[in-house]
Backbone as a chain_set.jsonl record, in Angstrom:
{"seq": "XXXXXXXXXXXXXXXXXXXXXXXXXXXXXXXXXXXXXXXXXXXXXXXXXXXXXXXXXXXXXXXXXXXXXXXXXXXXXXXXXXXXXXXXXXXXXXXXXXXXXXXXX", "coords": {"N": [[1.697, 13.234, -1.304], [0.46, 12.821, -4.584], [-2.85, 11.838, -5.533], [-3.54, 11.481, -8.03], [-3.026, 9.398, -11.417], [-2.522, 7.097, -9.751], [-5.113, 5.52, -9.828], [-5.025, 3.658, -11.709], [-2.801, 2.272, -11.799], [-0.706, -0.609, -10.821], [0.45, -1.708, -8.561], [3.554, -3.217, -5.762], [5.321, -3.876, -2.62], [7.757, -2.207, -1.326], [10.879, -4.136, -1.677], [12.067, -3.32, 0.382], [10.995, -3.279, 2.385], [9.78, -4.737, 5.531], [6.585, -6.532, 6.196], [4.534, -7.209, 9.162], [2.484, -8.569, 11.333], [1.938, -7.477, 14.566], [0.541, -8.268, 17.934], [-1.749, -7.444, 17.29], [-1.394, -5.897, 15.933], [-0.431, -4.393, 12.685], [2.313, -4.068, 11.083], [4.521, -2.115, 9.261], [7.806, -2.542, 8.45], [10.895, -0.608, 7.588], [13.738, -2.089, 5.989], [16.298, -1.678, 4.758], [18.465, 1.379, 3.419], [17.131, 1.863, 1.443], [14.384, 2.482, 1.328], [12.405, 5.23, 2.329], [12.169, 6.219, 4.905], [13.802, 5.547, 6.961], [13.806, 5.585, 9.715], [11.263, 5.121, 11.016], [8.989, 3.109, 11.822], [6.021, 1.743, 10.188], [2.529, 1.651, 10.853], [-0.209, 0.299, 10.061], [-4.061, -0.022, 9.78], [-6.752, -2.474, 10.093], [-8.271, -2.666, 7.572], [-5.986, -1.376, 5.9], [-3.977, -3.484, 5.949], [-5.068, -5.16, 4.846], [-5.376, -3.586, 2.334], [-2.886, -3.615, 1.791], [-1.582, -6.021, 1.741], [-3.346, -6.933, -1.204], [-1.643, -6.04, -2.634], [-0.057, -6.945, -4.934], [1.569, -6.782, -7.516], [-0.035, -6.616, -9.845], [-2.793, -6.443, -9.411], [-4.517, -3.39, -10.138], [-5.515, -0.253, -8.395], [-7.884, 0.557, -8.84], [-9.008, -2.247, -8.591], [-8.396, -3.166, -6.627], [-9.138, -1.41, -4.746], [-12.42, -2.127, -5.326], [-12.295, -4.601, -4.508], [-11.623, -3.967, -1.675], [-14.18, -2.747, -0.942], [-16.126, -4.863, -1.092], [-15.362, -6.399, 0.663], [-15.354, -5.248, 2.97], [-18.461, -4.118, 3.339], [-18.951, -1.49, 2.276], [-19.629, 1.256, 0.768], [-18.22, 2.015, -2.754], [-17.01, 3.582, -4.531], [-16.365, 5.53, -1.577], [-14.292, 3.802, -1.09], [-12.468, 3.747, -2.8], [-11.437, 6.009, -2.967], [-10.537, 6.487, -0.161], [-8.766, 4.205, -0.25], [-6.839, 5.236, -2.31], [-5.966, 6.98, -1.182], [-4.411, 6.22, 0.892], [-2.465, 4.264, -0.732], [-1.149, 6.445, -1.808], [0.513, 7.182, 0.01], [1.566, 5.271, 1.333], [3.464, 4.946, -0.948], [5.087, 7.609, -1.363], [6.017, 7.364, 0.812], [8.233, 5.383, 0.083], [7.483, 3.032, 0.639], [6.039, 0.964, -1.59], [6.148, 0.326, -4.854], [6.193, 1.181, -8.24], [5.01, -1.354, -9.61], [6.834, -3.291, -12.088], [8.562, -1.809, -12.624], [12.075, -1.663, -12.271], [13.696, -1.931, -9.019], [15.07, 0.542, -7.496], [18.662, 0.829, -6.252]], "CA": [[1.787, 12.804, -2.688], [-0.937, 13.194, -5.331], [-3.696, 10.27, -5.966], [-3.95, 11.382, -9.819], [-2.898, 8.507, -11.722], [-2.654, 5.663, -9.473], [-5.995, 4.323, -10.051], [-4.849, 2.725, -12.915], [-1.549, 1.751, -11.625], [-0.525, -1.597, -10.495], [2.122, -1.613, -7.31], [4.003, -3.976, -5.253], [5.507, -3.73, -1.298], [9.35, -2.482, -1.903], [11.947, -5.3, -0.838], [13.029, -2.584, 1.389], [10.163, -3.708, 3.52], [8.736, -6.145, 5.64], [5.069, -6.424, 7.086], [4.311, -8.421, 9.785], [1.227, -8.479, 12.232], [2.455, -7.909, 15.616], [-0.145, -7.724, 18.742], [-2.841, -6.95, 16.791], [-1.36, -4.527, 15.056], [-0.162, -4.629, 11.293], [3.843, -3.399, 11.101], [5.248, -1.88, 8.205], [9.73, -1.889, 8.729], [12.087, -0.659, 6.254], [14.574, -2.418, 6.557], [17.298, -0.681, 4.44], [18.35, 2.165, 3.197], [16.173, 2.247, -0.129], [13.223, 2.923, 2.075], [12.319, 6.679, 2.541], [11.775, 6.575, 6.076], [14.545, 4.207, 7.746], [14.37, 5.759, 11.33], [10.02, 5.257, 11.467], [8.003, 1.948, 11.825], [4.1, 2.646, 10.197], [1.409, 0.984, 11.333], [-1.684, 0.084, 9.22], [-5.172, -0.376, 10.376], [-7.636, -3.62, 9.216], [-8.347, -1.649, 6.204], [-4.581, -0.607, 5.649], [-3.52, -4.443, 6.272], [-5.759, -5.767, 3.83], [-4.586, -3.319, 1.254], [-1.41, -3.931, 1.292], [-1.72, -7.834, 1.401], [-3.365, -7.357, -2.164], [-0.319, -5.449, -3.468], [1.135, -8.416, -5.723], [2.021, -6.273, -8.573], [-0.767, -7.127, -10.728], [-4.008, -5.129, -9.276], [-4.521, -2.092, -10.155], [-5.563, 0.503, -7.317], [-9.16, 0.37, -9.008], [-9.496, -3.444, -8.501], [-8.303, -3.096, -4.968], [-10.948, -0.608, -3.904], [-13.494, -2.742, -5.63], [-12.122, -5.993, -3.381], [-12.484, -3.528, -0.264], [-15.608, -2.434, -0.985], [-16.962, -6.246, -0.879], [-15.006, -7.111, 1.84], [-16.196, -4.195, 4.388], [-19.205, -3.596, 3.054], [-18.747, 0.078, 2.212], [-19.364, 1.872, -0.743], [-17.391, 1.652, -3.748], [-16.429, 5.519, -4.36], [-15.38, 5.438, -0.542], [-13.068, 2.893, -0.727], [-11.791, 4.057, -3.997], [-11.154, 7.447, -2.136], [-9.328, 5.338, 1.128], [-7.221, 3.302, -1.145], [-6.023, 5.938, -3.049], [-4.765, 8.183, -0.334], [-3.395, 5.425, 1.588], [-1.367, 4.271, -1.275], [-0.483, 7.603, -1.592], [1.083, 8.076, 1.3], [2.753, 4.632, 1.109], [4.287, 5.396, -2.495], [5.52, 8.366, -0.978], [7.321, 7.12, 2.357], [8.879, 4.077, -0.3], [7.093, 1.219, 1.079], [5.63, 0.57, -2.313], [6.777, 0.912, -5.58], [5.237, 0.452, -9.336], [5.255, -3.078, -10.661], [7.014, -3.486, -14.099], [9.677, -0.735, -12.145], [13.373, -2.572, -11.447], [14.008, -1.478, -7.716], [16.11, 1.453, -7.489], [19.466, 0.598, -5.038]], "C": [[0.378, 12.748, -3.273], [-1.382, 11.659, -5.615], [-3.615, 10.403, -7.716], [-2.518, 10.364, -10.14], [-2.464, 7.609, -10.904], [-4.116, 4.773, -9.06], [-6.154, 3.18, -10.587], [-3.327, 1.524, -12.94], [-1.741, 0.436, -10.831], [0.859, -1.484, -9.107], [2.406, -2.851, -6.771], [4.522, -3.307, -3.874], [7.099, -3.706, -2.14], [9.988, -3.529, -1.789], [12.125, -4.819, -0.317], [12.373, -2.855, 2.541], [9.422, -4.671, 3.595], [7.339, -5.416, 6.698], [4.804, -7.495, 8.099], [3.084, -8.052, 10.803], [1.898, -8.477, 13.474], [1.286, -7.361, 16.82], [-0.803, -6.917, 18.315], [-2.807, -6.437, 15.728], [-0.231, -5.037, 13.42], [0.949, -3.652, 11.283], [4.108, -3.715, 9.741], [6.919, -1.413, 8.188], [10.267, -1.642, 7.315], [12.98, -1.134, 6.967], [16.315, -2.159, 6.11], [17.096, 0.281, 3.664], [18.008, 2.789, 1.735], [15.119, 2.713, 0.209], [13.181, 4.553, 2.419], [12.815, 6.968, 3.854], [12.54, 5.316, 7.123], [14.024, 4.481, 9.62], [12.747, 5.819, 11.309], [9.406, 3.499, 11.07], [6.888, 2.575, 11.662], [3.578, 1.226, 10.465], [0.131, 0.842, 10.308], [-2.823, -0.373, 10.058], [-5.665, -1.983, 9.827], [-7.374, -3.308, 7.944], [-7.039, -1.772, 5.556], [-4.172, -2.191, 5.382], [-3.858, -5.393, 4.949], [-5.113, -5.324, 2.21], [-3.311, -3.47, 0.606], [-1.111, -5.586, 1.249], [-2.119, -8.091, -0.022], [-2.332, -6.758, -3.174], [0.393, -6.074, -4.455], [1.43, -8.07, -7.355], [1.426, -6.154, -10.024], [-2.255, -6.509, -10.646], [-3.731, -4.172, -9.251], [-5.443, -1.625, -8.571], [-7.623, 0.402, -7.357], [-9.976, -0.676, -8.139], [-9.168, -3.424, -6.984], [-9.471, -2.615, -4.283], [-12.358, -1.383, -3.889], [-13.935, -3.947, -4.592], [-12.748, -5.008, -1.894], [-13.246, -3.58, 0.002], [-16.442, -3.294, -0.485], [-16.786, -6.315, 0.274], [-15.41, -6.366, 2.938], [-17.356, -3.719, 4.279], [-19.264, -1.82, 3.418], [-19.165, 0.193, 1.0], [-17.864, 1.815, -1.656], [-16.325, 3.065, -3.804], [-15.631, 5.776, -2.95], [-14.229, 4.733, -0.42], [-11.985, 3.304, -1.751], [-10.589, 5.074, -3.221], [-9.974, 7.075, -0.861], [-8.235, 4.539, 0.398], [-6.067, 4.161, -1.706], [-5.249, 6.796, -2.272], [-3.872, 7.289, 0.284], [-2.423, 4.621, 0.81], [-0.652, 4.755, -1.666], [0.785, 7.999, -1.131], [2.024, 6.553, 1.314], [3.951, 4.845, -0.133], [5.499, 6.536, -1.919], [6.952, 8.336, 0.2], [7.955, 5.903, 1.567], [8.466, 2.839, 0.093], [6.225, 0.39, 0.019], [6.179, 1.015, -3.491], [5.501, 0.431, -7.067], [5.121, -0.624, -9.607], [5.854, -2.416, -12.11], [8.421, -3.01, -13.773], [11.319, -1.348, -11.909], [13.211, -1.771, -10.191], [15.322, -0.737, -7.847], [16.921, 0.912, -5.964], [20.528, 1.978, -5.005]], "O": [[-0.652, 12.65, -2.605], [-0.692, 10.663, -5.83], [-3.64, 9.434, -8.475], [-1.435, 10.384, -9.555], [-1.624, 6.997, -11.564], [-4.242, 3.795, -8.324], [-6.84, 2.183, -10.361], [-2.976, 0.563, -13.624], [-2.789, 0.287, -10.203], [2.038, -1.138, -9.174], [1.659, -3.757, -7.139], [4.224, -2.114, -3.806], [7.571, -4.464, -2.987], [9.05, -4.325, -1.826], [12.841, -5.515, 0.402], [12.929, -2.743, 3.634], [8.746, -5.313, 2.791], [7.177, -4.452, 7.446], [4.886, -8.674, 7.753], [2.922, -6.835, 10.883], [2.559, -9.499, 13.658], [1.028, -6.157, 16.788], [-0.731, -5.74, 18.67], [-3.622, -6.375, 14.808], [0.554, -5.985, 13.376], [0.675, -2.464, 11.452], [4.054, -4.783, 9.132], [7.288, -0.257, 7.979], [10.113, -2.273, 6.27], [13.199, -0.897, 8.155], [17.291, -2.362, 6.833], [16.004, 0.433, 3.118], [18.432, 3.778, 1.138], [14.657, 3.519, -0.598], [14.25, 4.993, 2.844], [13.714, 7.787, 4.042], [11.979, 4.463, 7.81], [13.956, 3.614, 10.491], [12.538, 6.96, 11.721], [9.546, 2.963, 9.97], [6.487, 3.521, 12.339], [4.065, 0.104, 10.327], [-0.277, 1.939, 9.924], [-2.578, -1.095, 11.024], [-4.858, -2.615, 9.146], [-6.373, -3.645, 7.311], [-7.075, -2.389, 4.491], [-3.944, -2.244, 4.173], [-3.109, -6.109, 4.285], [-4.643, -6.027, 1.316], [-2.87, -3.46, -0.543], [-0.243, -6.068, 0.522], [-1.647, -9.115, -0.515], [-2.293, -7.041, -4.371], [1.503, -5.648, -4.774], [1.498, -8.924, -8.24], [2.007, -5.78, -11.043], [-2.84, -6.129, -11.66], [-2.823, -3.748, -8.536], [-5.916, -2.461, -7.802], [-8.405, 0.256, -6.418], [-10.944, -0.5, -7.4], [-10.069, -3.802, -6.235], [-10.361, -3.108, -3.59], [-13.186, -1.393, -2.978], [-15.011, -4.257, -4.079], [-13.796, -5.172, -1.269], [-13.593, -4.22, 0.995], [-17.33, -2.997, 0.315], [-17.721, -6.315, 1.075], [-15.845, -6.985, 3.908], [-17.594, -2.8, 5.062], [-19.525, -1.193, 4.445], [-19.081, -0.724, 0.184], [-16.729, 1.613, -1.225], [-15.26, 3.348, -3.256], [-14.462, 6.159, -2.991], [-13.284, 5.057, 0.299], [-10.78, 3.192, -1.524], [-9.385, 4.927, -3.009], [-8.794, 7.421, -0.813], [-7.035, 4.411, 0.638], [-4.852, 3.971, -1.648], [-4.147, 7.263, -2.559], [-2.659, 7.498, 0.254], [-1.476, 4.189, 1.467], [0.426, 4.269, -2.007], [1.695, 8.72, -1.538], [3.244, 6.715, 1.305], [5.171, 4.859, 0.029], [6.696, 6.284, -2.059], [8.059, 8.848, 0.365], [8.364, 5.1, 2.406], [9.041, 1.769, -0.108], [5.699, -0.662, 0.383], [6.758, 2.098, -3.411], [4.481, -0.257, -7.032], [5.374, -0.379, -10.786], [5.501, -1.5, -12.853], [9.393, -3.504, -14.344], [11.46, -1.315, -10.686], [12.478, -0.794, -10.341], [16.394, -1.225, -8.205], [16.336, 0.65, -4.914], [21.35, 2.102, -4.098]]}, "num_chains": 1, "name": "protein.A"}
């Protein structure tokens, strides 16, 4: 899925899924069948974990990167660049959706 326009966009975590931290590791389940990808559990990194914790329907993709940025000391442009594909790619498999959006059933 393409990054053009969700810099500006605002998202949320579907209802179709839950996140939970398990043994280290940061679990993304769908848990029904509104979710793209019923038959795959994803995994997120630090990075990945973080991003999706600020998901609350109200930051844009911008303001996210910006938070990264601080928080890992990285560059700004990099994180921009990391955010955007990796919400990408969630948008894509349904584990996120727009804010403002009703939830398609």
């Amino acid at each position: 899925m393409s990054t053009a326009g969700l810099e500006a966009r605002a998202l949320r975590p579907s209802p179709d899924v839950v996140a939970r931290r398990v043994a280290g590791e940061y679990l993304l389940v769908p848990v029904r069948s509104g979710a793209a990808q019923m038959d795959y559990i994803f995994t997120a990194n630090e990075i990945g974990s973080v991003i999706f914790r600020l998901l609350d329907g109200r930051r844009e993709a911008a303001e996210i990167a910006r938070l990264v940025s601080e928080e890992f000391q990285v560059d700004e442009e990099s994180a921009r660049a990391d955010v955007l594909e990796f919400l990408s790619t969630l948008l894509g498999a349904g584990l996120v959706e727009p804010a403002g959006e009703a939830p398609e059933r």
